[in-house]
N, C-alpha and C positions, 0 to 999 in steps of 0.2 A: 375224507376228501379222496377221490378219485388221484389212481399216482401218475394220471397224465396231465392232471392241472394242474400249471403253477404258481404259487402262490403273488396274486394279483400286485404288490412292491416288490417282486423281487424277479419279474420277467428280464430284468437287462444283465443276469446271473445265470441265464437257462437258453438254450438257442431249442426253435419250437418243434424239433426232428427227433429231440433228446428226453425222455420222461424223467421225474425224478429217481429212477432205480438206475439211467444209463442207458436204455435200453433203445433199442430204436423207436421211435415214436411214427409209425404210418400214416402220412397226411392222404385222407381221402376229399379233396376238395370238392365242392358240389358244382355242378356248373354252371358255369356265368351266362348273364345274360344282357345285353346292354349296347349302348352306341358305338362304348369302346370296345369292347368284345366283336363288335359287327367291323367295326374299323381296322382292330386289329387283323382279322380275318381276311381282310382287302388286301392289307400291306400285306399277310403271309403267302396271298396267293402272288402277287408280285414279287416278293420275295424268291418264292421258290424259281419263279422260271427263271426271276436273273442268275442266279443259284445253279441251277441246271444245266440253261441255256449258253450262259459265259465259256464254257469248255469249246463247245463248237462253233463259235464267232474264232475268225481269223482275219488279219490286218497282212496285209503285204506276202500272204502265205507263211504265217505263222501264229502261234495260237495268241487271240488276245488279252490271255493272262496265263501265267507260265512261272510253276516256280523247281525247279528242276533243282535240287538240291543234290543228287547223286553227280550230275554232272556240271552242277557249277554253273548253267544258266537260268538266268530270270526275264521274263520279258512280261514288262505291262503297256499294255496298250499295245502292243503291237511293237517298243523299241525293246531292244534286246540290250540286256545288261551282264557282263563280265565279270569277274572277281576281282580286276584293276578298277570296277566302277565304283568298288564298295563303299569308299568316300562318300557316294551317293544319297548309299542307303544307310549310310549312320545317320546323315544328318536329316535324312528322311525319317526315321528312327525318334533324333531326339525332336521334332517339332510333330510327332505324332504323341512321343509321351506331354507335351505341353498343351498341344492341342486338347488330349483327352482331359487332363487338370483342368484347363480353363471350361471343359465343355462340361464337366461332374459342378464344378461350381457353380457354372448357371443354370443347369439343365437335370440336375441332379442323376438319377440313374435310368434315366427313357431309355439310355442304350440296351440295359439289361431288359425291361420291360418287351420291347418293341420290336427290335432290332437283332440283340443276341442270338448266335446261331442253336444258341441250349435252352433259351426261352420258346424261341419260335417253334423248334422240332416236338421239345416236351410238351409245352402247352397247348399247342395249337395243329399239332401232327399225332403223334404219339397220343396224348391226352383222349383227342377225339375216337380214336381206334379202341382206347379201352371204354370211354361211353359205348359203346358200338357193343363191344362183347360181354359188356361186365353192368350195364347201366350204370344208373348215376349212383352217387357219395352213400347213399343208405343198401342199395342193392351189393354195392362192393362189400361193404362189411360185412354183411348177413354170409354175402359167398365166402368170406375168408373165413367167417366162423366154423361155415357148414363145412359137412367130414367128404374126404373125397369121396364122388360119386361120378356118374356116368356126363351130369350136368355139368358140371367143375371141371371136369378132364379136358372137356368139350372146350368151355368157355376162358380158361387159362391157357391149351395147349394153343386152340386158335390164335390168342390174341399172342403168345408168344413167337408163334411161329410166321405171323405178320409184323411183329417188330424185328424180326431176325432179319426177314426179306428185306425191311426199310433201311436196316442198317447196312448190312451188304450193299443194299444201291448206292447209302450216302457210301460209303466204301470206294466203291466205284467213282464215281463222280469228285470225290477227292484225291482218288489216284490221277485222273484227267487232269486236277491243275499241277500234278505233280510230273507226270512222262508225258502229256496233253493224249486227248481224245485219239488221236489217229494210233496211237500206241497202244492206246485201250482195246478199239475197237481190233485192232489186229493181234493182241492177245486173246480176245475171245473165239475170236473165226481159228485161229491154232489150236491144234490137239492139245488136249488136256497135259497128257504126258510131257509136253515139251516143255511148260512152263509149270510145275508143281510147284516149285520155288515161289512163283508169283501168288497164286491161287491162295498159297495156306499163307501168304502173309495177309495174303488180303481179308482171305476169313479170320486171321487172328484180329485183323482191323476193324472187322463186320461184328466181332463177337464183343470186344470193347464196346464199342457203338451202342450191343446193343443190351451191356452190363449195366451202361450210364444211364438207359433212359427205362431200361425194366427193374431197376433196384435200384440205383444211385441218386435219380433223380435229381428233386434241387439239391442235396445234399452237396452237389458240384457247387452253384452260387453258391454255400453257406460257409462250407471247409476248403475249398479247393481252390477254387475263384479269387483272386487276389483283390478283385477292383470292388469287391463291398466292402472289405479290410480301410480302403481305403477313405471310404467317406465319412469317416471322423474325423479326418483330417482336412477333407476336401469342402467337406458341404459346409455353409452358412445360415444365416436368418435369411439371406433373399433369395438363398438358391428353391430350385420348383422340386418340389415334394409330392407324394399322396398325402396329403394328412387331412385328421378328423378336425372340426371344430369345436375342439374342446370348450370354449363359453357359450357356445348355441347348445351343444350336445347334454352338457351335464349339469344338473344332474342326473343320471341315466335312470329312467323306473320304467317298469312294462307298463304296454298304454292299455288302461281297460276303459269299458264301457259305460256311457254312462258320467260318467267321473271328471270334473277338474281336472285340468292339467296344469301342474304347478311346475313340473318340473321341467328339465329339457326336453331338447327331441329325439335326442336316440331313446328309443324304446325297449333297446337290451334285448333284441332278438339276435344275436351274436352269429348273425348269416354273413358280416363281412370276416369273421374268424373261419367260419364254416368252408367259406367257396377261396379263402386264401391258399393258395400252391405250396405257402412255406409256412402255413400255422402258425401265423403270429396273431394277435389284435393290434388292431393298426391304429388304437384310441389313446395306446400303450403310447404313441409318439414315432419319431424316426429309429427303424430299428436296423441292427446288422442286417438279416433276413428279408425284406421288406425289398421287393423287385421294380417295384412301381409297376405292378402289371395292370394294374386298374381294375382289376375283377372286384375289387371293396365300392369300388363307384359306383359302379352300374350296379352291385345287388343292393345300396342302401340307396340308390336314386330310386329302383324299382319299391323296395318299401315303404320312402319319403312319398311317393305316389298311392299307393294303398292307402295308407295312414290320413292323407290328406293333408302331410306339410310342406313344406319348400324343396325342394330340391339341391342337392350341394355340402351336407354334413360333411362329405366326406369326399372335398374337392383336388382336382389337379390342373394347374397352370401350366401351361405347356407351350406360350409363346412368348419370348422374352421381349421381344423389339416390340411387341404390340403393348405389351404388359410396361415397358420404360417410357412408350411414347403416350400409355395414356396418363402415366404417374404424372408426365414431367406437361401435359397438356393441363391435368387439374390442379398442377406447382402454378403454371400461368393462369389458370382463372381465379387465382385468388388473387390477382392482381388487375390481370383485365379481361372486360366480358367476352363471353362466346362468342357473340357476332364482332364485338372488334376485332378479335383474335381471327376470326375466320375471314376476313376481307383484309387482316395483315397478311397473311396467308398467301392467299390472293394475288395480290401486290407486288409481298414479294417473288412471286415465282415468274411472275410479267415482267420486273424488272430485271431477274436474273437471263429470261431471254433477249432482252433488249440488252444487258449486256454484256451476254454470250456474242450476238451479233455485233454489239459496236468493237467488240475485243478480235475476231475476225477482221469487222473493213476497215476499220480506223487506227486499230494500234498495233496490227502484223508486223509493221516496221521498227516499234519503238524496243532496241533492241536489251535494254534490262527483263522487260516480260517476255520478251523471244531466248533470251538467254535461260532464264529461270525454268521455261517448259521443254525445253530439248536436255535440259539438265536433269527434270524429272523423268524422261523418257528414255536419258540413259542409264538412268541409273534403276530403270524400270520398277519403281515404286506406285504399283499400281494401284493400290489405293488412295494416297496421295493426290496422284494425278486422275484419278475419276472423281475423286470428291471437288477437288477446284475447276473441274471443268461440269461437273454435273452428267457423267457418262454413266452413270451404274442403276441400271441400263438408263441411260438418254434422260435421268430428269426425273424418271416416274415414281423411283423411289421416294425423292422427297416430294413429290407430291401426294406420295402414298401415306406418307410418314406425316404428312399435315392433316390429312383425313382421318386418321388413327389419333390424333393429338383430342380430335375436335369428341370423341366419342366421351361419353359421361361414365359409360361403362365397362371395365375392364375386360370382360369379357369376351364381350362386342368388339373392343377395339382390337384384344389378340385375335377373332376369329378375323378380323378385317382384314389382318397383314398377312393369317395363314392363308384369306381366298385370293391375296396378291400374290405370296409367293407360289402358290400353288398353278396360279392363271399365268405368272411369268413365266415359266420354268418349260411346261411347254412348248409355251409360244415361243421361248427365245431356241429351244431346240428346234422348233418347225423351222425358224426361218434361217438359223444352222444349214440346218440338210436342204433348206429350198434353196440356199442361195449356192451349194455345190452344184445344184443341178440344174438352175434358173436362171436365167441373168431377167435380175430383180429388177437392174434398172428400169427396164421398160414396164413393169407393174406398181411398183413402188417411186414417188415422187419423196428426194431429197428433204425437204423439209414437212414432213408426213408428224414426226414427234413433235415438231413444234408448235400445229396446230393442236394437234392434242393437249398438250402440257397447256397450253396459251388458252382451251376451252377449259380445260378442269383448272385454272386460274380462277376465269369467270364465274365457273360454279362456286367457288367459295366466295367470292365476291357476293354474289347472288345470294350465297345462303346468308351472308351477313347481314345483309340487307331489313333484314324482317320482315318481305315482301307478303308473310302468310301462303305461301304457295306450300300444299302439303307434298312432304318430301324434298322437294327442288329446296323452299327457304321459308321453314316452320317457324312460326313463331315462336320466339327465344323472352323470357322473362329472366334477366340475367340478375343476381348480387354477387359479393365476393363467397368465392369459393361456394355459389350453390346456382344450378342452371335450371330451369324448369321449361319443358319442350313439350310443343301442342304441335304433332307435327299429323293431324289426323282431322281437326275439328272444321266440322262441314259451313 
């Protein structure tokens, strides 16, 4: 047995960085290829400029994020905060560590995947730089093999001395949220001489930087990183995972030709181990290691397509409210049909405007409900008070949240809520910044949401219906807890 495998029941004894002699284990990941890898890609480039950009954004002529620690001030968003503020920032503090707990429970670890500033830089900055000089997972090896030469000198010294420059800039740019940009920029236009002091802390900053991503790597997630320690304590049976599907999957045998398939679907080409950043097998189950980076999806989706089977062995869930709204939509169809369900729907949201409105002209006066809403408005319980009025935003939520009920497919139903929140978020910022600069009144008519809300009522009404119209109101062949939809037939 090779002494960098470990023996297949005793992987939750071994972290995948470590061989069995101790020794360092180098993870050469191959590279991904996939919707999430494309996706992720998107968000990195978005990432970086807000990343970048935030230093030179300024609010009231001052920077819009600021953490000055030498001198004791902090400013986000543009308000400035004091050392008498600190109250502030504890309690800001403790509903950030809660925040994060409830966010690792549902959500399991997308932070570190997606988001993290050591995932994002390593994998998707750095990473690509040594594709670049080094090629991919099988060329690296062979170089690390081969004895120094002219070629090697070349192709190491390069790719060192481009992660050195990277590191210095993030250097830089993290010195900006610390003294802000205007500080920066006028330490560099100064002689060298004046500021030595500044430079060689900053290179000792640059040389960290760029310790952690040319030899340390994820080694930070696995040893250093507090928040994967964590998720044995944190994660459950419903929180959102990478994980294999171990009864579809196994039992695992290479697929040959010709042959019966008796077995599962993985086929044992161990390419979701191969292109993993932290060397784990992810078939192993939830493990320490295991980033949620998604690189195991996208290369066992690409093979599930070669092979010719389903797609999804080795799936991730990643919208929670779509993913509740559709459990708790197929909890109600085992009670009542689709199309009743869908024109209850309906219904209700036309009644809740009728009385939103009679709540307005008829009982402004009646002063226990006048009492009850200026008492949650003092007490600014803003949830609360947008849920009993239907403000968040205006209605469309739960109207959203009804159309996501009505899906049969889990999938579907989370992609549905992420193209709302993603269509929201937008639009609510567009009309944000129009309405500082617009006066909206005159383009926008007062009750604009309620015909809205008052149509997509109708629509479910309509689709309840079973009028056969394809798409608008498909035919529905309903029993308990199974729905059959013909929403195409000519």
């Amino acid at each position: 047995m090779s002494q960098n495998i470990v023996p297949k029941d005793e992987f939750r004894d071994h972290i995948g960085t470590v061989n069995l002699d101790g020794k360092r284990n180098w993870i050469y990941p191959i590279k991904p290829k996939g919707k999430y890898y494309n996706a992720r890609n998107l968000l990195t480039v978005f990432y970086l400029i807000v990343l970048f950009g935030i230093p030179f954004i300024k609010m009231d002529g001052h920077p819009f994020i600021l953490f000055n620690v030498l001198e004791r001030k902090f400013i986000l968003f543009g308000q400035i905060f004091w050392p008498q503020d600190f109250i502030i920032f504890a309690l800001a503090m403790i509903t950030l560590v809660i925040f994060i707990s409830l966010f690792t429970v549902a959500f399991g670890r997308i932070f570190c995947g997606w988001i993290c500033p050591q995932t994002v830089f390593m994998e998707l900055v750095f990473r690509k730089i040594e594709y670049w000089f080094e090629g991919d997972a099988m060329k690296q090896k062979k170089l690390t093999k081969s004895n120094w030469n002219t070629n090697k000198i070349l192709r190491r010294g390069g790719k060192n001395v481009i992660f050195w420059i990277i590191s210095f800039i993030i250097a830089n740019v993290f010195l900006a949220y610390i003294i802000s940009m205007d500080e920066v920029l006028k330490l560099v236009q100064e002689p060298i001489g004046a500021n030595v002091g500044s430079l060689v802390s900053l290179m000792i900053f640059a040389t960290i930087f760029f310790f952690v991503f040319a030899w340390f790597r994820e080694q930070v997630c696995i040893m250093v990183c507090p928040y994967g320690r964590l998720q044995g304590v944190l994660l459950d049976k419903d929180s959102i995972v990478v994980a294999y599907d171990h009864k579809r999957g196994e039992d695992r045998a290479i697929l040959r030709k010709k042959e019966e398939r008796t077995a599962g679907d993985c086929i044992d080409c161990k390419q979701c181990v191969q292109v993993c950043p932290t060397g784990i097998d992810i078939r192993n189950g939830t493990q320490l290691e295991c980033v949620n980076c998604t690189a195991c999806i996208d290369v066992c989706d690409n093979i599930m397509d070669k092979v010719g089977f389903d797609k999804g062995l080795i799936r991730y869930a990643y919208l929670l409210l779509g993913l509740i709204s559709t459990l708790f939509g197929k909890g109600l169809l085992l009670i009542i049909p689709s199309q009743i369900l869908s024109m209850a729907i309906g219904v209700l949201i036309l009644l809740g405007l009728v009385g939103n409105h009679f709540f307005k002209s008829k009982l402004s006066k009646f002063q226990p409900l006048v009492k009850t809403r200026n008492y949650l408005i003092k007490q600014k319980n803003a949830f609360i008070f947008g849920v009993g009025n239907g403000l968040i935003p205006c209605g469309l939520v739960y109207t959203a949240l009804g159309l996501a009920m009505l899906y049969q497919n889990t999938g579907s139903s989370m992609l549905f809520m992420l193209g709302f929140g993603l269509g929201t978020f937008p639009a609510t910022m567009a009309i944000q910044f129009a309405g500082t600069k617009l006066n909206l009144k005159k383009f926008l008519k007062p009750q604009l949401s309620k015909v809205i809300i008052a149509f997509m009522a109708i629509i479910f009404i309509i689709r309840g219906l079973n009028l056969g119209i394809p798409y608008l109101s498909p035919k529905m062949v309903s029993e308990k807890g199974k729905t059959e939809l013909n929403c195409c037939e000519q």
